[in-house]
LONUBA-208570 format. One record per residue: residue in one letter; x, z, y of N, C-alpha, C in turn. Coordinates in steps of 0.2 Angstrom, whole numbers, plus 2048, in hexadecimal, padded with zeros to 3 digits. Atoms other than C-alpha are relative to their C-alpha. Layout:
<rs>
aXZYXZYXZY...
</rs>
This chain:
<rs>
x7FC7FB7FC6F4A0B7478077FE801x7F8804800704A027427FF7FC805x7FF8067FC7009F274D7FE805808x8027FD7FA6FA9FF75C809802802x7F87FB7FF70CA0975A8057FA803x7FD8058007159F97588017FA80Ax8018047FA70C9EF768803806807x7FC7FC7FB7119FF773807800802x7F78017FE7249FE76E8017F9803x8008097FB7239E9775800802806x8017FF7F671C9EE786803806801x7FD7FB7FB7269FE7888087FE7FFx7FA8037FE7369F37858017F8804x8028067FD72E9E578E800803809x8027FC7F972A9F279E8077FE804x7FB8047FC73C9EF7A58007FC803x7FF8067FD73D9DF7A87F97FE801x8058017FB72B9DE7AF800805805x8027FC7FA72D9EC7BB808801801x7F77FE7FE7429EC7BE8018067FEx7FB7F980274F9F77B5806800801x7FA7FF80075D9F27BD801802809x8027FE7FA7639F87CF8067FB804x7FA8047FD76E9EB7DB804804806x7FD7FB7F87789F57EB8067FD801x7FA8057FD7849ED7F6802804807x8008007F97889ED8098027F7803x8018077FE7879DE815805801806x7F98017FB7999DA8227FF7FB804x7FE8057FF79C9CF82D8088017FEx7FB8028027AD9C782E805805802x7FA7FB7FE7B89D58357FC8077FDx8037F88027AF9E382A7FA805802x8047FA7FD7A29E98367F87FE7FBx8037FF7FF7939EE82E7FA7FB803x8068017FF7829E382E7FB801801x8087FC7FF7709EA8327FA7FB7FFx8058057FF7609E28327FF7F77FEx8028068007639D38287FA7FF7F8x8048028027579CA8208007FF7F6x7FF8028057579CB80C7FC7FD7FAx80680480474E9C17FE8047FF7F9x7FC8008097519C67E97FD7F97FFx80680980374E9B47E17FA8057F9x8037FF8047459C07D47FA803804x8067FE7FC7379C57E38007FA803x8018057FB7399B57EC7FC7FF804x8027FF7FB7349BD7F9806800808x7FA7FD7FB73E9C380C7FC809800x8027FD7FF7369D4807806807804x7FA7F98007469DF80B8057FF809x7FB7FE7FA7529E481B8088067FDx7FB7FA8037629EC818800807803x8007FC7FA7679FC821804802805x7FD8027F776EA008338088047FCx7FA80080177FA048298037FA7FCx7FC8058067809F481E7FD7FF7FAx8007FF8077799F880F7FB8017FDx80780180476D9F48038018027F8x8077FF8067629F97F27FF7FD7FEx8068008017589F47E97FE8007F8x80580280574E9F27D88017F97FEx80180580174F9E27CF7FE8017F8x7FE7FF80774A9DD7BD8017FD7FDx7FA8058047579D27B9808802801x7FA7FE7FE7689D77B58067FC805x7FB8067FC7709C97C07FB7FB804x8038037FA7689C67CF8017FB804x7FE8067FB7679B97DD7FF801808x8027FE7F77689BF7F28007FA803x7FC8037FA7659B57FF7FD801805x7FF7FC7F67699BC8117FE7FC804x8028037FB7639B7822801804806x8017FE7F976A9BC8338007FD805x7FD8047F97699B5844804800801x7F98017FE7799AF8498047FE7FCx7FE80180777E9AE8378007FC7FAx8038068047819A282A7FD8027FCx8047FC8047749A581D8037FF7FAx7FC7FD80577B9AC80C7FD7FF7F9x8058028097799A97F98058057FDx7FB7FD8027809B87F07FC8027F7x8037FD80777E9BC7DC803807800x7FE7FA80077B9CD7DA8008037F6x8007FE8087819D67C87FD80B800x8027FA8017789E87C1809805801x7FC7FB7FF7819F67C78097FE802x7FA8037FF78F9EC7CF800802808x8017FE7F97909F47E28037F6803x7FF8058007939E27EA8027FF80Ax7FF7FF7F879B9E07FD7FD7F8802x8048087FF7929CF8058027FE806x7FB8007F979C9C88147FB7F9803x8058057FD7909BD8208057FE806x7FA8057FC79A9AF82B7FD801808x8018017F97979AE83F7FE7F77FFx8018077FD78D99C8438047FE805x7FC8007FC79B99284C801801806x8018017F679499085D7FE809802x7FF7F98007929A585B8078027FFx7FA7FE8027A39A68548037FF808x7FD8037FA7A999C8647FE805805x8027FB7FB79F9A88718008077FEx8017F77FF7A29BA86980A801802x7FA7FE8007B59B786D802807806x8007FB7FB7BB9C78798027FA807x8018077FB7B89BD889804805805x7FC7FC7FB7C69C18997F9800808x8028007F87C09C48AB8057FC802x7F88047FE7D19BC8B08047FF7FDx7FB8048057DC9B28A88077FD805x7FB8047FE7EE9AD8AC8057FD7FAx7FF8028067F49A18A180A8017FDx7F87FE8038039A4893802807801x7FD7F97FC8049B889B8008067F9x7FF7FB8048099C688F7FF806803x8057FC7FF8009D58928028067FDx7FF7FC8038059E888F7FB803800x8077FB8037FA9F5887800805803x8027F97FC7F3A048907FA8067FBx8027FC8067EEA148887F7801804x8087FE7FD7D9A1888A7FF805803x8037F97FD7D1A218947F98057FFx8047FC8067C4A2F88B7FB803808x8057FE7FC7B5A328997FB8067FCx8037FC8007ADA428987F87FF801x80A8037FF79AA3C8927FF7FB801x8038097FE79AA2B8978067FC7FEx7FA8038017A4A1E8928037F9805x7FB8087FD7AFA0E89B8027FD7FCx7FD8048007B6A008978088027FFx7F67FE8007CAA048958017F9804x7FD8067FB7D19F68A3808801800x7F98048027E29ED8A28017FF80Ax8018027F77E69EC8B98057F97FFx7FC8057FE7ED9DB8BC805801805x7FA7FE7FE7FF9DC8BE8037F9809x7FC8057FC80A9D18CC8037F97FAx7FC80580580E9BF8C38037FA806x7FC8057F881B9B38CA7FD7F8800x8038077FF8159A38CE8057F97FBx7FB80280382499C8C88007FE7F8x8027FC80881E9A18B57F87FC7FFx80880380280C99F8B67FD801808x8058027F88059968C77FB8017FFx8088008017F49968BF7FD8047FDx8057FB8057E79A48BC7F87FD802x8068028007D49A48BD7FC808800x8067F88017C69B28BE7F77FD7FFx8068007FF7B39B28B97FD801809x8047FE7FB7A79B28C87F88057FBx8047FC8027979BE8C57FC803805x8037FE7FA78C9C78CF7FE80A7FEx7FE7FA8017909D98C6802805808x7FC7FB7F87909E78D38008097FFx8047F980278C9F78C8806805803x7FC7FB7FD79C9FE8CD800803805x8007FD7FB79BA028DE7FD805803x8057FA7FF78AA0C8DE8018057FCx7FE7FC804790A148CC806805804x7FC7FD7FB7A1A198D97FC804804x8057FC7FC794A1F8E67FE8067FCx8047F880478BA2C8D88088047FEx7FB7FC80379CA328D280280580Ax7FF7FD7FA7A2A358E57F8807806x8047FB7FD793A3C8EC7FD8077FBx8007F9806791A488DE805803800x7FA7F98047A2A4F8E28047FF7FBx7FC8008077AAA498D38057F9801x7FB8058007BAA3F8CF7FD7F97FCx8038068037B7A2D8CB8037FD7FAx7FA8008077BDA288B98057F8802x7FC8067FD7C9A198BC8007FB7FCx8018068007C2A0E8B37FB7FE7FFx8077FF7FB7B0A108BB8007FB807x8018057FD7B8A058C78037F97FFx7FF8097FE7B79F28C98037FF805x8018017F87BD9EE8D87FD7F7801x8058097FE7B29DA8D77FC8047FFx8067FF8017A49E38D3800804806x8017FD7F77A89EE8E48007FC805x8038047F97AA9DE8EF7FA7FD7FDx8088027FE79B9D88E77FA805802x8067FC7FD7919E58ED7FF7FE807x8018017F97949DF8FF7FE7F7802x8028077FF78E9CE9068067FD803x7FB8027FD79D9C590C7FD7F8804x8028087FC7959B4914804801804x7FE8037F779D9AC9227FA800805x8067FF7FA7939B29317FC7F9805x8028087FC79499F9377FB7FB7FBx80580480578A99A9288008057FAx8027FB8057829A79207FB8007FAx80580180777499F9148037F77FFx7FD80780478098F90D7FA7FE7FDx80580580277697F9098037FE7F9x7FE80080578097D8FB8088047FDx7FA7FB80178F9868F18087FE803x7FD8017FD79E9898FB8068027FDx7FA7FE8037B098F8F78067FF806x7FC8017FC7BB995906806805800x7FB7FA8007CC99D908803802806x7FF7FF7FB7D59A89148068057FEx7FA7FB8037E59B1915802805807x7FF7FB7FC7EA9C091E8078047FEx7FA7FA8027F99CD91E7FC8057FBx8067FD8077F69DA911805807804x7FF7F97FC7F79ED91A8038047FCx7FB7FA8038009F690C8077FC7FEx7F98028008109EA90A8007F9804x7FD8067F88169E091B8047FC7FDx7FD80780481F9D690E7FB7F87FDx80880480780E9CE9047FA7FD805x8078007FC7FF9C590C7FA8027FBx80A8008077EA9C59037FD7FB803x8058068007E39B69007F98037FCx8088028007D09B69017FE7FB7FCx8068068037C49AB8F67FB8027FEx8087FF7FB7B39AC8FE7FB7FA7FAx8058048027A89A38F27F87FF801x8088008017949A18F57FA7FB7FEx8058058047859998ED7FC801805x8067FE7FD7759958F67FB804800x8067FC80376799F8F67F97FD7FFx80880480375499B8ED7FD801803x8087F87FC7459A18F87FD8007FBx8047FF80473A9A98EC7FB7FC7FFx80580380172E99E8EE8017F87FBx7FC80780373898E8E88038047F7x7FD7FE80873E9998D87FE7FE7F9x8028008067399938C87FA8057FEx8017FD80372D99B8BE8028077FCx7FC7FD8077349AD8B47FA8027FDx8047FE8087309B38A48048077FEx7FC7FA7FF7379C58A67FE8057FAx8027FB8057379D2897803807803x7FC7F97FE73C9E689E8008027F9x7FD7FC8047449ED891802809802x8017FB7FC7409FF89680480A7FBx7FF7FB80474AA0E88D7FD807801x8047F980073FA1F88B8028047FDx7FC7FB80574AA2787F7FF806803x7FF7F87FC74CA3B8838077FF804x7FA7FD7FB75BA3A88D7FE7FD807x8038017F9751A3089A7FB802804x8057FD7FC746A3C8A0801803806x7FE7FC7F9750A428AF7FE7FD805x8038057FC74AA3E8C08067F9802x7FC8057FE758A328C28017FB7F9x801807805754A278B27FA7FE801x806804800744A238AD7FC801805x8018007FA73CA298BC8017FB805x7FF8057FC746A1F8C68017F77FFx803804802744A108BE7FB7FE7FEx8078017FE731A118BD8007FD806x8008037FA733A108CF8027FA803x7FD808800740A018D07FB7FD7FDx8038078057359F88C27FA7FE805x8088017FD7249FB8CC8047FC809x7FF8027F772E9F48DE8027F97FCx7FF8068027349E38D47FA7FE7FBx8078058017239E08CE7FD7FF805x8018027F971E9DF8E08047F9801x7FE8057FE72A9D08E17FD7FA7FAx8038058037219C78D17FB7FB803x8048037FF7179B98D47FB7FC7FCx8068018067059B38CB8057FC7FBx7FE80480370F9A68C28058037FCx7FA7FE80371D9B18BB7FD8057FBx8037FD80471A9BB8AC8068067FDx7FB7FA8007219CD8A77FD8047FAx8017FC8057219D68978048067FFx7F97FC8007279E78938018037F8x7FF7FD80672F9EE883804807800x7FF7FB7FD733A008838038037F9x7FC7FE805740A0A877802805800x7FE7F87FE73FA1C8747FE8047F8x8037FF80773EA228617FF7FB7FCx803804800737A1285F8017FB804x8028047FA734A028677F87FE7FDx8058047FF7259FA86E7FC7FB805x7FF8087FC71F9EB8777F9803803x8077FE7FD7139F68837FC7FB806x8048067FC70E9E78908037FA7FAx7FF80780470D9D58868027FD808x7FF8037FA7139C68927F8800805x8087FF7FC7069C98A18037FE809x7FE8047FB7069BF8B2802806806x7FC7FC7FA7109C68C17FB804804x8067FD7FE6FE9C68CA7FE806801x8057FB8036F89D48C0805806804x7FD7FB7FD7029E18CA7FD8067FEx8017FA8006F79EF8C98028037F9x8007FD8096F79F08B48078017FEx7F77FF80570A9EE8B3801804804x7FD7FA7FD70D9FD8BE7FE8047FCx8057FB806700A078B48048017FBx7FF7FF80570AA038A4806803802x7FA7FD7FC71AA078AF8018077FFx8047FA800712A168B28018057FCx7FF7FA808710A1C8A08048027FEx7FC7FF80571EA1C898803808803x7FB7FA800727A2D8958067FF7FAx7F87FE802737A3388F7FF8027F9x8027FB805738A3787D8057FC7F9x800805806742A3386C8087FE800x7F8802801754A2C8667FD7F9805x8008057FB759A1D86C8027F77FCx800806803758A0C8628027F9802x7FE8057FC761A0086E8017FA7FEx7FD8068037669F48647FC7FC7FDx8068018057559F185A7FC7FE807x8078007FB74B9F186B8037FA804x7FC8067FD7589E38737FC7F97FCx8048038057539D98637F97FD803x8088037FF7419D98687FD7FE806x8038027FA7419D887A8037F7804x7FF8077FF74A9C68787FA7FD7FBx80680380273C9C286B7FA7FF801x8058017FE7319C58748017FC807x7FD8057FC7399BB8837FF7F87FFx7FF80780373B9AC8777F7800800x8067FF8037279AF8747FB7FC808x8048027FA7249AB8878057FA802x7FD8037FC7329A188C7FC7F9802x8018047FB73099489A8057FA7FFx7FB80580173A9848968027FE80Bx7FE8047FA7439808A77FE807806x8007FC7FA7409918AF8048067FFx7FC7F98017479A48B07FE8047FBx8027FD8017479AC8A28058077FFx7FC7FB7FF74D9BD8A18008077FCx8017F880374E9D0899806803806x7FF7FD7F97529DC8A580180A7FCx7FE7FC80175A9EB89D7FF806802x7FE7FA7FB7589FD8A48008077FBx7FF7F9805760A0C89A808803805x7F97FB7FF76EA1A89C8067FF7FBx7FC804807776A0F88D8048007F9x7FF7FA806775A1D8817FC7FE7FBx805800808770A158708038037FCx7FC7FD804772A1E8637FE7FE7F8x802804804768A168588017F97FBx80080980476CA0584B8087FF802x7F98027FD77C9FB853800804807x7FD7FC7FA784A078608067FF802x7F87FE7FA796A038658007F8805x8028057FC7989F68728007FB7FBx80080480579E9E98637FA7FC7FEx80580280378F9EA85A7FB7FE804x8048017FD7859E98698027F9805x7FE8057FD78F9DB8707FF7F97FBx80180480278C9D18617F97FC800x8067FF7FD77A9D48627FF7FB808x8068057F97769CB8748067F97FFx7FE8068037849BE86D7FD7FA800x80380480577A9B88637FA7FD802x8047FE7F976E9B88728007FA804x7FC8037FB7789AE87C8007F9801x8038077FF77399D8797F8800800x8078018027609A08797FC7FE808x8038007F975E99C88D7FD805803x8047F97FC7599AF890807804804x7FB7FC7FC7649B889D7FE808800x8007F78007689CB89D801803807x7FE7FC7F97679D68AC7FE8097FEx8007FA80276B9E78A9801805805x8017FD7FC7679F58B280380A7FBx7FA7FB7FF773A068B27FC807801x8017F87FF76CA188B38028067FFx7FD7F9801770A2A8B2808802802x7FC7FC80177FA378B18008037FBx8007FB805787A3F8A58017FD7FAx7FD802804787A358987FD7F87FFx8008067FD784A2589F8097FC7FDx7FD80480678CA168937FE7F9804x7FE8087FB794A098A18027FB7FDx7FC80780279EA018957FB7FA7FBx80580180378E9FD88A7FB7FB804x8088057FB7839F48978067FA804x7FB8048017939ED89B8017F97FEx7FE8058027979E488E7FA7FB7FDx8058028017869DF88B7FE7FA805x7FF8067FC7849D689C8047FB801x7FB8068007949CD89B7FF7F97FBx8028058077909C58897F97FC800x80680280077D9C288C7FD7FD805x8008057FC77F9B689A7FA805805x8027FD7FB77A9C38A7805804807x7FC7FD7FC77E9D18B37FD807802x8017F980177F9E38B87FE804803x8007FA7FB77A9F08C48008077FFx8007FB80277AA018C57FC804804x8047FC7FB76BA0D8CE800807800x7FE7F87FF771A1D8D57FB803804x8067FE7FA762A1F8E17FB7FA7FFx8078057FE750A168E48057FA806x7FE8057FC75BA0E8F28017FB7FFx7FD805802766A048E87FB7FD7F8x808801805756A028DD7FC7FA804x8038057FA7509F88ED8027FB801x7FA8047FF7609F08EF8007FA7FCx7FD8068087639E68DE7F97FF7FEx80780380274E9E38DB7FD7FE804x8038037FD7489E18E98037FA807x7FF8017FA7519DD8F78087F97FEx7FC80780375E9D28EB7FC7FD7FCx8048018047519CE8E18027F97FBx7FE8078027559BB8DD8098017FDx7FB7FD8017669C18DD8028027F7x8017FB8057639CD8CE7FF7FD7FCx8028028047599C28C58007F97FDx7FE80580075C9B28C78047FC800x7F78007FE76B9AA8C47FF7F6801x8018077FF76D9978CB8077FC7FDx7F980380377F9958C28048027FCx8007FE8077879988B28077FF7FDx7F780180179A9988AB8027FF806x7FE7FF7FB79F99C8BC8088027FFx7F87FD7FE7B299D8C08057FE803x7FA8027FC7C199B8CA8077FD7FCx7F98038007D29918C6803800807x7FB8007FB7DE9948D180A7FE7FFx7F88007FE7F198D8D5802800803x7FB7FF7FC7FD9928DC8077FD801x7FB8057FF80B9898E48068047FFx7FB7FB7FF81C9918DE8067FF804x7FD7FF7F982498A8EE7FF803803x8027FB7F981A9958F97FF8067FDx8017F98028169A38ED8038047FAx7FB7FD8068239AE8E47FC8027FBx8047FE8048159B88DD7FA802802x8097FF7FD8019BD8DC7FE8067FCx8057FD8077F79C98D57F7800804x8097FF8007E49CA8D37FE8087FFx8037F88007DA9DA8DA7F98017FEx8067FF8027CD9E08CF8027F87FAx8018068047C69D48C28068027FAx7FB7FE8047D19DE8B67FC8017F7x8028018057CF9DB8A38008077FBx8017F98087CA9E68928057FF7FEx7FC7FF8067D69EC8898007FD7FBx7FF8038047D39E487C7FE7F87FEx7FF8067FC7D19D48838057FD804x7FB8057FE7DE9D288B8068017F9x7FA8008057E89D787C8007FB7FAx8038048067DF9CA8708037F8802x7FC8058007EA9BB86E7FA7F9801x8078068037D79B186B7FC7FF809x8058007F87CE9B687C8007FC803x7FE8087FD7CA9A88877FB807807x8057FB7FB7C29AD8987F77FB803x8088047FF7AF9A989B7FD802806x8037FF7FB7A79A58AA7FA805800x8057FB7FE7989AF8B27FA7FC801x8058047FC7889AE8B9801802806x7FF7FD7FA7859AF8CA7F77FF803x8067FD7FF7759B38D37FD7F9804x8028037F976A9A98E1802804807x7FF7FE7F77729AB8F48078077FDx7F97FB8017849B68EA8057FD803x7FA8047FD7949B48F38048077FBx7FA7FB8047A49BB8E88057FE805x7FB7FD7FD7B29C28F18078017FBx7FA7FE8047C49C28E8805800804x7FB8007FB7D39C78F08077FD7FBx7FB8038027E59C18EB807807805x7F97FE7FB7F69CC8F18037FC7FEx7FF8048008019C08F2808802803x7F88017FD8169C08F68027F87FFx7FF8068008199B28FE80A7FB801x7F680280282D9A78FC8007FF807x7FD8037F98389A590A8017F8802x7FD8078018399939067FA7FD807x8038027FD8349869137FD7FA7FEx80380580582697B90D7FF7FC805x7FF8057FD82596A9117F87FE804x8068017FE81596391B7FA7FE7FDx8067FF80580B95E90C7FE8057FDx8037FA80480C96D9037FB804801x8067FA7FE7FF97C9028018047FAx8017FE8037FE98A8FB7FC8037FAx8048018057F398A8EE7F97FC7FEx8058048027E497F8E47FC8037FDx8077FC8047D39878E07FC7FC7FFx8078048037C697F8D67FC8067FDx8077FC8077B59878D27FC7FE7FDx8048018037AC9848C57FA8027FCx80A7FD8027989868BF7FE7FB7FDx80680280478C9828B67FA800803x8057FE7FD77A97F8BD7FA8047F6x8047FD80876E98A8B17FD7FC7FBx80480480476597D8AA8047F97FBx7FE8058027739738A58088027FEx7F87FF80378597189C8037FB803x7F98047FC78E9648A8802806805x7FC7FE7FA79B96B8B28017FF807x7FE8027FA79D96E8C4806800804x7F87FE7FC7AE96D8CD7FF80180Ax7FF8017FB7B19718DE807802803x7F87FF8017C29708E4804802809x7FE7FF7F97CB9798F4806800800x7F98018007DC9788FB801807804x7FC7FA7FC7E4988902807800804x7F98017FC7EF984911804805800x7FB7F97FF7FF98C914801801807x7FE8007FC7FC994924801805802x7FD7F77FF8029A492C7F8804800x8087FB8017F69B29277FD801808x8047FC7F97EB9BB9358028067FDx7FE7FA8027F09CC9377FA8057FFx8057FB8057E59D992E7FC803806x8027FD7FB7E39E393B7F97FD805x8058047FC7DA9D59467FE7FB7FAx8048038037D19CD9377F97FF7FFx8068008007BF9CA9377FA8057FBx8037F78017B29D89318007FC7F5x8018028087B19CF91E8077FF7FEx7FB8017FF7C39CD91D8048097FEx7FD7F87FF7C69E19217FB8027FBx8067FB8047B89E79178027FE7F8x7FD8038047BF9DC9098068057FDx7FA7FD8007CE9E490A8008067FEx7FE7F78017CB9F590C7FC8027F8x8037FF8057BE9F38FC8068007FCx7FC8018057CC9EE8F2805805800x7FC7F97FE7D79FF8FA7FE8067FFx8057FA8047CBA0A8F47FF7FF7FAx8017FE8087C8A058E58088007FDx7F97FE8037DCA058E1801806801x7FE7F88007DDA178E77FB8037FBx8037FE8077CFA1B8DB8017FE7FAx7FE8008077D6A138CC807802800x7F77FD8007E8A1B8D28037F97FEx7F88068047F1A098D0803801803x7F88027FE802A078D28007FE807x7FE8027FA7FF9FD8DF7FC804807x8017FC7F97F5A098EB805804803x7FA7FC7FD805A0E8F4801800808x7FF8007F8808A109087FA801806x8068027FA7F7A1390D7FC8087FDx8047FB8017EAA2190C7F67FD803x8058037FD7D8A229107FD7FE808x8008047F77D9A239248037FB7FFx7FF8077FF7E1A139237FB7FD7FCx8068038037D2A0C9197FB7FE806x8078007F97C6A129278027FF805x7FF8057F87D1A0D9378007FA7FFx8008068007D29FD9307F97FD800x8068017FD7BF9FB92E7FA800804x8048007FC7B7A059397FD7FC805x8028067FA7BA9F99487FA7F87FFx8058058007AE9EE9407FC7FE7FBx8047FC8027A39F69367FA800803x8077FF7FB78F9F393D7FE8057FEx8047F7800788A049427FA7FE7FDx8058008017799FC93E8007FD7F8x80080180477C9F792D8028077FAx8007FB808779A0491E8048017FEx7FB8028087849FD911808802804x7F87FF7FA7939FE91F8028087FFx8037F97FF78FA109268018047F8x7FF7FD80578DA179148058017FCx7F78028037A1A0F90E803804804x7FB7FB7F97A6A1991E7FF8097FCx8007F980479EA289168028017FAx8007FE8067A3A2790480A7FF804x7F87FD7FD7B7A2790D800806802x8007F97FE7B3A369147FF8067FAx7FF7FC8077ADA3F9038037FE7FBx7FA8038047BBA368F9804806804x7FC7FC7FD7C5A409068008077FEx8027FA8047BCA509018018037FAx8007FF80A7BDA4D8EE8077FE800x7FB7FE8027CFA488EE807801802x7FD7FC7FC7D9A4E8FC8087F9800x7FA8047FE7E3A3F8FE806800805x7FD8017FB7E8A3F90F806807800x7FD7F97FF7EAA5390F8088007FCx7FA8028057F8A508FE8047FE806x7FA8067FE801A42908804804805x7FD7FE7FA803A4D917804806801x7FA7FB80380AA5B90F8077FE7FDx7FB805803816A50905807802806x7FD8017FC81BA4C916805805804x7FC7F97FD81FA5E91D8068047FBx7FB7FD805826A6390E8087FC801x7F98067FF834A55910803802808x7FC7FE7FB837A5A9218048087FFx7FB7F880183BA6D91F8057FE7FBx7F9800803847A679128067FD804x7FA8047FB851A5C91F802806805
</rs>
């Protein structure tokens, strides 16, 4: 009985350290304090990966050795070796891999080099969020001749502008882009409208709100791919079903979108969909373009239902992308939410590091935009800009049509990559310039580190930038010219640089008035969109002067035209521009 009693005490102080008596807890940073998720952990006393942390950082667990062994594993991160002590809460700071360190820096739209930058206070969107934008100020040439802008083929702003206006509601002001408003239009040269290869022209005219200033144009365009010459893709829809997208203008209407761009698949292209709604799940595997009728059907299924796990579901629908990828073709994920996660990593940050990490794996992003109310623009945003992609917005089935089917190649296919402009100016012929639109984050332009990162751009995209410009009374001599544009790309499949290099003569502008139909439509985009951000510099003008200035050559038979004519009109409605001005005016008279 003694050696019974005896053998019991052995194994009941033996029981510990066979089944763990001690408990390790920590949390997992990167380098600036934020919070870890989902990485990968392994005790040396399980010398297993059986563990994940959780979507705050922070881990647990059971071991039964008092002085434990971790080692971490996350994509993008250098992998970690930490000794853990009982009951010692333990912070564990995981590095960025270099060539990730180099691409999460906050990237410019435009850059002017050596420029100091003042701060501006945020703006608090009712339901939805923006961007906070910095407007590109006047700089003197004199100072800094040289700035730059990304190219891109982003256009979500002008249709998102459309649903705020046709709904009657004021447009938040930093809702609008105004490049992403002239890329909603085609601007080709009517004398050569499908370039044979990429072009880069400029044009200068008077500038309608200050008879002192002209607007230099820079008309870029790529050639277009026929579908049939396209590469091979390997598409993944990342389909959001969460409960906020049950209304007929979300998921709804991107059923419908998704089933009109599988019409443009072809047998050789392959499409997988991954869906995220409480849950993710990989409801089509990759399945050939052919098969149209079964990938409507799965279309079809999906309903609305469930939190919103965006972050986790992003993860799966590039692993699943990498699972199909196509060496030397298109491969893609194709984003479409109302950009409401709420679930895992939620602030842009977190989610911008996420497709980062992304970012060199040859898979491109194309995000697609929906809803009101609490539609999260800054989030799909920053998502396309880092994830070597691009953006749109579908306020209707129309522009559903627009950007999948009828731009299709456009959308999905990009033919060039670190797209962007360098431009100088001669401080003989130009006192000062500023750049319309192409306006930087806040917190990018405030970050001493940012550098500015090219784009992509689409098959068959022409970018539109304008320039106001105050030009010196000096007389230049017969070699001069007013400024040096070099653009440069990247072809997708490759890291040698392209340069193309144009001279911009000094000649006397064309007067606005009588300038040609892309020249005024140019124009007046960029005087609309200053009256809706209220910049400073919208001064001397109204919206009748927008629409005399374009009506004259505007095609009646063009939609896209016709429609800009109507959104002046209910701009007018909503916020009474003219009526203000003309009061102003009366009131000034009675007092004389």
């Amino acid at each position: 009985m003694k050696r019974l009693l005896l053998l019991t005490f052995f194994i009941f102080l033996l029981l510990p350290n066979i089944f763990g008596q001690y408990y390790v807890r920590g949390v997992v940073r990167d380098e600036k304090g934020t919070p870890l998720s989902e990485v990968r952990i392994k005790l040396f006393s399980t010398g297993r990966f059986p563990y994940t942390n959780g979507g705050d950082g922070s881990f647990g667990f059971s071991t039964r050795l008092a002085v434990d062994t971790m080692y971490l594993n996350l994509d993008g991160y250098e992998p970690n070796k930490v000794v853990l002590y009982n009951n010692k809460y333990t912070v564990i700071t995981m590095k960025l891999l270099n060539e990730i360190a180099v691409t999460r820096k906050n990237s410019l739209a435009s850059k002017t080099k050596d420029l100091d930058v003042e701060k501006v206070s945020l703006f608090d969107g009712a339901g939805e969020s923006y961007t906070t934008l910095i407007e590109n100020e006047f700089i003197k040439s004199s100072a800094n001749p040289e700035t730059g802008f990304a190219l891109n083929v982003d256009r979500a702003a002008y249709s998102n502008v459309r649903r705020f206006i046709n709904n009657g509601i004021y447009v938040p002001t930093d809702a609008v882009r105004i490049e992403e408003m002239l890329n909603y239009f085609d601007f080709k040269d009517s004398l050569d409208p499908e370039p044979k290869k990429v072009n880069c022209k400029t044009y200068l005219s008077t500038c309608p709100w200050n008879s002192n200033n002209n607007l230099l144009f820079v008309n870029t365009n790529f050639p277009k791919i026929n579908l049939d010459s396209v590469p091979a893709s390997n598409l993944v829809f990342l389909m959001d079903v969460s409960g906020s997208m049950e209304r007929p203008n979300r998921l709804p209407l991107l059923q419908a979108a998704f089933k009109m761009l599988v019409d443009n698949l072809r047998d050789k292209d392959k499409v997988a969909i991954v869906t995220y709604g409480g849950g993710v799940d990989v409801i089509l595997p990759a399945t050939s373009g052919g098969n149209k009728k079964h990938i409507k059907n799965i279309i079809d299924s999906m309903e609305a239902a469930g939190d919103t796990p965006g972050a986790g579901a992003i993860k799966i629908a590039y692993s699943v992308a990498k699972q199909s990828f196509i060496p030397g073709g298109n491969n893609r994920v194709i984003l479409a939410t109302d950009g409401d996660f709420n679930v895992g990593q939620t602030t842009d940050k977190e989610l911008e590091d996420i497709i980062t990490i992304q970012k060199n794996s040859g898979i491109y992003l194309t995000c697609i935009g929906v809803g009101m109310g609490n539609y999260k623009d800054s989030k799909l945003e920053t998502l396309a800009k880092k994830g070597n992609g691009n953006f749109a917005y579908l306020d209707n089935i129309q522009e559903a049509e627009k950007v999948l089917v009828k731009e299709f190649t456009k959308t999905v296919y990009a033919v060039a990559k670190d797209a962007f402009i360098n431009i100088k100016f001669n401080p003989n012929a130009v006192k000062q310039y500023r750049l319309i639109g192409f306006d930087n984050k806040k917190d990018a332009a405030t970050d001493a580190t940012s550098t500015m990162a090219g784009g992509e751009v689409g098959s068959g995209h022409g970018a539109m930038a304008v320039f106001e410009i105050e030009p010196t009374k000096n007389k230049l001599a017969s070699n001069e010219h007013l400024a040096d544009v070099v653009l440069q790309y990247k072809k997708v499949h490759s890291d040698s640089a392209i340069t193309l290099n144009t001279i911009v003569p000094s000649t006397t502008p064309v007067k606005i008035d009588s300038a040609n139909m892309n020249l005024r439509l140019a124009t007046a985009l960029c005087m609309y969109g200053s009256l809706l951000k209220k910049s400073k510099y919208a001064k001397g003008y109204d919206l009748d002067d927008i629409t005399n200035l374009i009506t004259p050559v505007l095609k009646k038979d063009n939609y896209l035209h016709q429609e800009f004519l109507g959104l002046l009109e209910k701009t007018e409605d909503i916020y009474h521009v003219n009526k203000i001005k003309k009061k102003k005016k009366k009131n000034v008279k009675k007092k004389k």
